[in-house]
C-alpha positions in Angstrom: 80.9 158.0 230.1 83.5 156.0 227.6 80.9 156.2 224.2 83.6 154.8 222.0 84.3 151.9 224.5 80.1 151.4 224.5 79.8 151.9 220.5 82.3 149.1 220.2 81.0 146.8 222.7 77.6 147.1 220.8 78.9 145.7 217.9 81.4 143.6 219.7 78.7 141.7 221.8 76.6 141.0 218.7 79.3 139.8 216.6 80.8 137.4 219.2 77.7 136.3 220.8 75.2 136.3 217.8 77.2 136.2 214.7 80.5 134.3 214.4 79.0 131.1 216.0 76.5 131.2 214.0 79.2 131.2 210.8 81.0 128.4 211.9 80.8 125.3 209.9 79.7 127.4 206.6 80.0 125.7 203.5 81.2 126.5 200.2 78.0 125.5 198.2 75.8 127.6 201.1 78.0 130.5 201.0 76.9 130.7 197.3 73.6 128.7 197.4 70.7 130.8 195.4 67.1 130.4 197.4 65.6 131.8 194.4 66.1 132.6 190.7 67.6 135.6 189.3 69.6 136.2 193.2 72.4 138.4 193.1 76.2 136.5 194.4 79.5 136.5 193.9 80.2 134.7 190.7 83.3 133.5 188.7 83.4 136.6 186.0 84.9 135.6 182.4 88.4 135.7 184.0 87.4 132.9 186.6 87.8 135.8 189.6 84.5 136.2 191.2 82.6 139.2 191.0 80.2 141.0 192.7 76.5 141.3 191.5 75.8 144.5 191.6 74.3 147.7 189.4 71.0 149.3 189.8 68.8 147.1 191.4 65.1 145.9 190.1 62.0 146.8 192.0 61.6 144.7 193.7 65.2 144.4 194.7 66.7 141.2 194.0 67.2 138.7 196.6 70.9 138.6 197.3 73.1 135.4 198.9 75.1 134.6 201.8 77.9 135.3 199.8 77.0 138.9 198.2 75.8 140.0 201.6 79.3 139.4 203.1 80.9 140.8 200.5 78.8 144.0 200.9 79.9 143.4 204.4 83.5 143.4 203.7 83.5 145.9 201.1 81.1 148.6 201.3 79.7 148.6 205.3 83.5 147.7 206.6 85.8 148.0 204.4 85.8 150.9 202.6 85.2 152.6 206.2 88.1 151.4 207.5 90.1 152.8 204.7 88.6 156.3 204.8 88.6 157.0 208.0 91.2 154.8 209.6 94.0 154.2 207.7 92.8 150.9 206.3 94.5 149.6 202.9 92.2 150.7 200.0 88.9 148.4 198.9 86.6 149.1 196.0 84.0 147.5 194.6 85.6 147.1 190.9 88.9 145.6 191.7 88.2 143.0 195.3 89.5 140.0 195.0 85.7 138.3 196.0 86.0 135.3 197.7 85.1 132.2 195.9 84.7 130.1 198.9 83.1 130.5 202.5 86.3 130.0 204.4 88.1 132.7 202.0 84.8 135.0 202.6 85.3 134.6 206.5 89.0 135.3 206.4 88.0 138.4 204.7 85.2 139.3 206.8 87.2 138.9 210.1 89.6 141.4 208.5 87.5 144.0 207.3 85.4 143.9 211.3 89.1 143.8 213.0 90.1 146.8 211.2 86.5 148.7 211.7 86.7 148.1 215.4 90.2 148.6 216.0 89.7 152.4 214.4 86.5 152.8 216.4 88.7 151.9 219.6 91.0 154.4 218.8 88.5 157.3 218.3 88.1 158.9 221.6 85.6 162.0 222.7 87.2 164.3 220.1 87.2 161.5 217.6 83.5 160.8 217.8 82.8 164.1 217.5 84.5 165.2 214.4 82.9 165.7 211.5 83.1 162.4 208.9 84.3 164.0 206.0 84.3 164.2 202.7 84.4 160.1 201.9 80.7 160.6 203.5 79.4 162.4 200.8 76.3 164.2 202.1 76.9 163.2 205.8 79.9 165.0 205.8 79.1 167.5 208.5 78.0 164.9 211.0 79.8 163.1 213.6 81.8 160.1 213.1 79.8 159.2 215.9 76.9 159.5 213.9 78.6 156.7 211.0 79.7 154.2 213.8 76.3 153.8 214.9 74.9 153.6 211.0 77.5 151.2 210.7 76.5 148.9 213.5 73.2 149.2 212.6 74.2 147.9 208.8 76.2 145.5 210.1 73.7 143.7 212.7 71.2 144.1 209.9 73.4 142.1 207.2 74.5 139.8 209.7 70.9 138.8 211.0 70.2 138.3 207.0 73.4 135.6 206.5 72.0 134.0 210.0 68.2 133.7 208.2 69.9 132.3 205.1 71.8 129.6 206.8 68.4 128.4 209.0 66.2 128.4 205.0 69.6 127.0 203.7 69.1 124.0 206.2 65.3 123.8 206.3 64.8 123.6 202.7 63.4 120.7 200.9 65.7 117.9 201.0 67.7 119.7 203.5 68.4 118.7 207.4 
């Protein structure tokens, strides 16, 4: 049985079938629209570059955008996984360039999935089962096989959250 070519095509069929249709047409003042006060986004900082809400959260957490959710996407569920464990250029939370726009936020997010799947693809049986490091922190001894499925899990999860936003986004009042 090919696991990695089945782990990818997990994700794969989701993100094709589900996902990036769903994203198409997104606009700038959805990407960033705030359903509620107090939401955590991406923001212009005092330098006019965006920046990412983020720090220890309330309880209750605090509802977060379309646009913080793909930049946790990009960054922290993609991104920085790519970079540890495939070769990826370096992310981190402190010094992204956060997209100020939805079409900037896509570019990024196509990135950050094509270089996630592409080292997935690459894994292999041995690959899989290797142990994920030290970049995993406490889930260092487990299998990378073990991280690609929390990963598609994360990724599905955030992903079904942007696709909830965009249906309030057009159902609320005033809306179409």
């Amino acid at each position: 049985m090919d696991w990695t070519r089945l782990l990818v095509a997990q994700l794969e069929f989701y993100w094709d079938v589900h996902l990036w249709p769903r994203l198409q047409g997104l606009t700038d003042e959805e990407y960033l629209w705030e359903p509620v006060e107090g939401c955590w986004t991406v923001r212009p900082g005092p330098d006019g570059a965006f920046v990412f809400d983020r720090g220890r959260a309330p309880d209750p957490p605090p509802v977060t955008t379309i646009a913080w959710r793909m930049a946790h996407l990009i960054v922290g569920i993609l991104g920085q996984r790519a970079a540890s464990h495939f070769g990826a250029p370096p992310i981190e939370w402190d010094s992204h360039a956060y997209a100020g726009s939805a079409a900037g936020a896509l570019n990024q997010l196509d990135e950050a999935y094509a270089q996630w799947t592409e080292g997935v693809r690459g894994l292999g049986e041995d690959g899989l089962a290797r142990p994920c490091g030290p970049a995993e922190g406490p889930y260092a001894e487990l299998p990378l096989a073990a991280l690609v499925l929390h990963i598609n899990r994360e990724a599905i999860h955030h992903a079904a959250e942007i696709a909830l936003l965009r249906d309030l986004y057009r159902r609320r009042e005033g809306g179409r």
